[in-house]
Structure formats: structure tokens, C-alpha cells
N, C-alpha and C positions, 0 to 999 in steps of 0.2 A: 504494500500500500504506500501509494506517494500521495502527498497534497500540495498544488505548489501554490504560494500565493504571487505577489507583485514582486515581492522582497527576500521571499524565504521558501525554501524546501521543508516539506515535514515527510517523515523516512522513518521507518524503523530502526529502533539503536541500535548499534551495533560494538563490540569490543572495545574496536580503535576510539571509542567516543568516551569510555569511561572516565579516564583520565581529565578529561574537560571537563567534563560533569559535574566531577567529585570538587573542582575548583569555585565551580560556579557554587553548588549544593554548600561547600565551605564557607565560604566569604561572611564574612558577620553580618553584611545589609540580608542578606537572602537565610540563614541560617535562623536568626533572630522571630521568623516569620514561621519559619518551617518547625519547631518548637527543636531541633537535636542538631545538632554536629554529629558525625563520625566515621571513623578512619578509609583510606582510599579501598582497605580489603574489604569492607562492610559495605561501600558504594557498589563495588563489583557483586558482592552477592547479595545485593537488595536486588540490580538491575536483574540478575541472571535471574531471582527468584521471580519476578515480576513476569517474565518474558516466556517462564516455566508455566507459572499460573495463569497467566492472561492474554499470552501472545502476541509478540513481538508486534505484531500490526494493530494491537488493540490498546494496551498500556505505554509501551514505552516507546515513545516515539521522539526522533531525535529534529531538535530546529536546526535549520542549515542556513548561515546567509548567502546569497544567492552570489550575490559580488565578489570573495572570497572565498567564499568554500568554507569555511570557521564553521564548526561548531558554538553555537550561543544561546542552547539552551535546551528543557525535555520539555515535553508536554504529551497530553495523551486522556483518556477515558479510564476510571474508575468503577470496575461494574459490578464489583463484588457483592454486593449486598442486593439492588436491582440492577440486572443487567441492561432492563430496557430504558433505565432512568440511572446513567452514569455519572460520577463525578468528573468533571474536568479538572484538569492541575495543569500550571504553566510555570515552569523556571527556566528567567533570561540572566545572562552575563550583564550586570550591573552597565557596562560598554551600552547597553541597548536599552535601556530604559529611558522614557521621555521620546521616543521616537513615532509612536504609535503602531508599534511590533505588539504587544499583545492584544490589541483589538482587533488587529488583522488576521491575528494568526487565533481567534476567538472566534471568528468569522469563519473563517474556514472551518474551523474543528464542529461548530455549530452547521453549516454548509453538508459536510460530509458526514457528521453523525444525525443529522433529520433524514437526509435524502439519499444516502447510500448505504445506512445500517437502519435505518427505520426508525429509531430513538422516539420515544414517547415524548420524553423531557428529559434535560439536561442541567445539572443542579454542579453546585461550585461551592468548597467550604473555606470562609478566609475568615483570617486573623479581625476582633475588631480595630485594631491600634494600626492596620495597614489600607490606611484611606484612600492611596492611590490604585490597589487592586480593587477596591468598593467601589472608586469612582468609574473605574473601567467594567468591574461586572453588571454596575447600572446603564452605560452608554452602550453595551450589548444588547441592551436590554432586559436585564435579570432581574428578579425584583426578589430583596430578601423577604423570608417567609420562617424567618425561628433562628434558635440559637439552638447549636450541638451541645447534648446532655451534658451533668454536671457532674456525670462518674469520676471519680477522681484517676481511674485506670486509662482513661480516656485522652492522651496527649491534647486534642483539641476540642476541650472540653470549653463551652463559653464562645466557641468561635461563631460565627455568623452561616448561615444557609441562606443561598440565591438559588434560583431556580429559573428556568424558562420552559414553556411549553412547545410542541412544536409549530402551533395552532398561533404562535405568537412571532412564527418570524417570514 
């Protein structure tokens, strides 16, 4: 599975990408959001377990900028819990923020999960102290609808739920 937008390639990860990943996934602006850090062997066996569980086409998928060829970031469908109603996730190389790279590449993944997997709705779980992913899941048009439980086992426990329908785009 390929998605290509204006800007950027979306691909399935693949090995050679870990390495980038684990730098972008590191960084204290992106880390701070994602609630953990941890080591490049644990990057590699998050991705492998991911690719295991979910398949390479459906979870982990790699952003490519089109200009360079760089890896600058993952994004992809979360469908463990309902398959037909996936969480999204996007992480860019700090390099790429402020450019209007995740709307686009929000657009696509929204594009290609209504009309080529059938997606009922398409739901997004953020931080709330992270305003500019807010302000971006609203100009998708996402509308929040609850906060994630207050299980204390729960890493993002308090975070925010968006949603869209497919009926809404």
C-alpha cells in the first residue's frame, strides 16, 4: 500500500527506517506527548510487533518527503479494539512541523481509510496540553467527543477523543 500526497509518500515501514524513527519517537518535543521514551532495541521491537499484529500496510506506515527521500515520520491506523472504527497516530521530525504536513497527510489517511478500506469512522486520541494536534484534529474536521478512562494502568489516561464519521467528509 502506497498513499502519495503533494508532499509526501506514505509506505509501509520498513527496517532501514527504524533508526529515524526511534530519533524522531526520542526527541523530548515528541516524546513529552507520547507519555515514554525508550531504547532504539525496544523501537525495533515495538515496530516488528506492530507489523506482526497489524500488518505492515495497516499500522505502520512510514512518511517519506517526496523532495529528498528522508524519512520524517510514522503514521498509520489503530484497529485493535474496533477494526472498523481505527485510531489514527501521526509522528513528524520536529524539521516538519508548522508546515501543514499533518493535515495533509490527515487527509489522505482519512481519503484512503473511508474509500479504500471502508472505515465507518475514524477516531484520534491526543494529549490535552498538545493544542496544536487539537487545533489540527479540528480543521480535519474531528470533533472531540470524551476523554480516555481514568484507569491508572492506562498511559493515556485523561487524554482527549476526536472522532469523524465517514458520513462527515
Amino acid at each position: 500500500m502506497t498513499i502519495e500526497t503533494e508532499r509526501v509518500i506514505i509506505r509501509p515501514i520498513v527496517a532501514s527506517d527504524v533508526a529515524a524513527y526511534h530519533k524522531i519517537e526520542s526527541a523530548v518535543e515528541t516524546s513529552c506527548f507520547l507519555g515514554r521514551t525508550r531504547p532504539q532495541i525496544k523501537t525495533i521491537e515495538a515496530i516488528t510487533c506492530d507489523i506482526e499484529r497489524h500488518g505492515a500496510s495497516w499500522q505502520a506506515l512510514a512518511v517519506i518527503d517526496k523532495t529528498t527521500s528522508n524519512f520524517i515520520g510514522r503514521c498509520g491506523y489503530l484497529g485493535v479494539i474496533r477494526p472498523e472504527e481505527p485510531e489514527i497516530h501521526l509522528i513528524l521530525s520536529k524539521d516538519y512541523w508548522g508546515k501543514g504536513l499533518a493535515t495533509e497527510i490527515g487527509h489522505a489517511l482519512f481519503l484512503h481509510g473511508f474509500q479504500k478500506r471502508g472505515l465507518v469512522a475514524i477516531t484520534a486520541v491526543v494529549h490535552p496540553e498538545h493544542k496544536v494536534s487539537i487545533r489540527i484534529l479540528e480543521k480535519l474536521g474531528m470533533k472531540c467527543f470524551g476523554k480516555r478512562s481514568e484507569d491508572e494502568n492506562d498511559r493515556q489516561r485523561g487524554f482527549f477523543i476526536y472522532r469523524i464519521d465517514r458520513s462527515a467528509t
